[in-house]
C-alpha positions in Angstrom: 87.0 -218.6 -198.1 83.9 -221.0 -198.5 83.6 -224.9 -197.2 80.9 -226.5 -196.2 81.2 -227.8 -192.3 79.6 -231.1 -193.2 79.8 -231.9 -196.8 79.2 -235.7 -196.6 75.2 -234.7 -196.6 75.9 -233.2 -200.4 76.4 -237.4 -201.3 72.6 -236.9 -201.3 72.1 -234.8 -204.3 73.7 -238.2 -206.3 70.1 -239.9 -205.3 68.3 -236.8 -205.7 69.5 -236.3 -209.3 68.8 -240.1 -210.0 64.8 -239.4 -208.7 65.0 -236.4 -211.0 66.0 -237.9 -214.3 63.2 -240.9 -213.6 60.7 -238.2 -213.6 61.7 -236.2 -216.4 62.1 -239.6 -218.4 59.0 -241.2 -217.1 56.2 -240.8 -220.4 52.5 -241.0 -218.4 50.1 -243.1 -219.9 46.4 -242.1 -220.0 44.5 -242.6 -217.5 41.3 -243.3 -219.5 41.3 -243.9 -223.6 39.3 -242.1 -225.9 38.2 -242.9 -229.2 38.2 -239.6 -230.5 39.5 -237.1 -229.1 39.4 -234.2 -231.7 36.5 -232.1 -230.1 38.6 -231.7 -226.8 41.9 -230.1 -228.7 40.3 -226.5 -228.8 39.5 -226.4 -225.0 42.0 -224.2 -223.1 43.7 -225.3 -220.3 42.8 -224.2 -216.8 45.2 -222.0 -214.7 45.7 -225.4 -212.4 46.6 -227.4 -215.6 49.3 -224.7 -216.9 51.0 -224.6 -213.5 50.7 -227.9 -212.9 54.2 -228.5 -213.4 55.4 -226.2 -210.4 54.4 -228.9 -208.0 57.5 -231.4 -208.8 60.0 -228.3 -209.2 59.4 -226.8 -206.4 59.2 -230.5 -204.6 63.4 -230.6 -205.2 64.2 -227.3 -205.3 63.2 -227.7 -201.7 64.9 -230.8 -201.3 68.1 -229.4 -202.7 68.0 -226.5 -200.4 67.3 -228.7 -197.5 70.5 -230.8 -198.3 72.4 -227.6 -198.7 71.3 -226.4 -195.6 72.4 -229.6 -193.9 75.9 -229.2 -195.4 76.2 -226.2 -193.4 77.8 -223.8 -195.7 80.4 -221.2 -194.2 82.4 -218.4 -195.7 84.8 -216.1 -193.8 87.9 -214.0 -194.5 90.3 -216.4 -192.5 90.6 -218.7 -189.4 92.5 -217.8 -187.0 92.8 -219.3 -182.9 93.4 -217.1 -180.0 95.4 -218.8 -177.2 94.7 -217.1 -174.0 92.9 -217.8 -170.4 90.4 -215.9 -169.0 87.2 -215.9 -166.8 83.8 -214.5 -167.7 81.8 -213.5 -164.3 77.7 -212.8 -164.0 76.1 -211.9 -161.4 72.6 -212.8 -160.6 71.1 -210.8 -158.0 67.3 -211.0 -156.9 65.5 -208.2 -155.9 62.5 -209.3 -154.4 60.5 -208.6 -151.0 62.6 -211.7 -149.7 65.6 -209.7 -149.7 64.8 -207.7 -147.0 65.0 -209.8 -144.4 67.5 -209.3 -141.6 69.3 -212.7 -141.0 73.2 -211.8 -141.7 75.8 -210.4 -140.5 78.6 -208.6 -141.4 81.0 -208.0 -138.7 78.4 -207.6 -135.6 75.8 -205.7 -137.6 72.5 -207.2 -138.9 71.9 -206.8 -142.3 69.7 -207.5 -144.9 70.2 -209.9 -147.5 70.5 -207.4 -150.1 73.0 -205.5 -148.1 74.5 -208.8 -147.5 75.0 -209.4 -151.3 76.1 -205.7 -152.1 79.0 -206.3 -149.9 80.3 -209.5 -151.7 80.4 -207.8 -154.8 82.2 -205.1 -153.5 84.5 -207.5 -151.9 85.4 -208.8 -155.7 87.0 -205.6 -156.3 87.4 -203.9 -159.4 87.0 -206.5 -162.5 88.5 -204.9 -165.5 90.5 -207.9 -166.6 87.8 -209.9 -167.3 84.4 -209.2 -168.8 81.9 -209.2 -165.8 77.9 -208.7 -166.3 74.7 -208.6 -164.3 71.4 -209.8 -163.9 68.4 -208.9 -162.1 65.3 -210.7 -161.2 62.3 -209.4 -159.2 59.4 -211.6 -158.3 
C-alpha cells in the first residue's frame, strides 16, 4: 500500500508546471545585435555553453523532489492498531563519586546512596511484564 501522509503539498506541482512551460516557451532575445554574424558560426562552444542547460533542470527536478518530500510518501503491507496498556520503565542511575556518601538509611543501617538506590530497584521486583531499561551516567 502507498499514500502520501500529506498530499495537499502535491497542489504545488500545478504552479511548478505553469513556471515550467513559461520557460520552455519563453524565446530569448539577444542581448547585443550583430550585423554579421557569419565568422562566429564555426567557433565551438565551450563545455559551460553545452551544459548550460543543466542549470534550469536540475533547478525543478529539485523543486519537485522537495514537494515530494513534503508530501511525505509512505508504503507498507497493512495498518493495523494494537489495543493494549502497558508501562515502559528506565532507570537512570548515576555513578559518580557523589554516590558514596553515607546519608540514608535503610532500616537502622547507614548506607550509601548507591546502596540506597540498589535497594529500590530491588524492591520493584522482577519486571517481565513490561519492558524495563537502564542508564548510567558517571561524572
Amino acid at each position: 500500500m502507498f499514500r502520501f501522509y500529506s498530499p495537499f503539498w502535491l497542489l504545488l506541482l500545478l504552479p511548478l508546471l505553469g513556471l515550467l512551460l513559461r520557460d520552455l516557451l519563453k524565446r530569448e532575445r539577444p542581448a547585443m545585435l550583430f550585423g554579421h554574424v557569419r565568422p562566429l558560426r564555426g567557433m565551438r562552444k565551450s563545455v559551460r555553453q553545452r551544459l548550460l542547460f543543466l542549470l534550469p533542470a536540475f533547478f525543478y527536478l529539485g523543486m519537485v523532489l522537495m514537494i515530494l518530500a513534503q508530501a511525505r510518501p509512505q508504503s507498507g503491507r497493512g495498518e493495523r492498531t494494537i489495543r493494549g496498556e502497558g508501562i515502559a520503565i528506565t532507570f537512570c542511575l548515576d555513578r559518580s563519586g557523589s554516590m558514596r556518601a553515607l546519608d540514608f538509611q535503610v532500616g537502622s543501617t547507614t548506607v550509601t546512596r548507591l546502596d540506597a538506590v540498589k535497594k529500590t530497584f530491588q524492591d520493584f521486583g522482577p519486571i517481565r511484564s513490561c519492558p524495563a531499561g537502564s542508564l548510567r551516567f558517571t561524572f
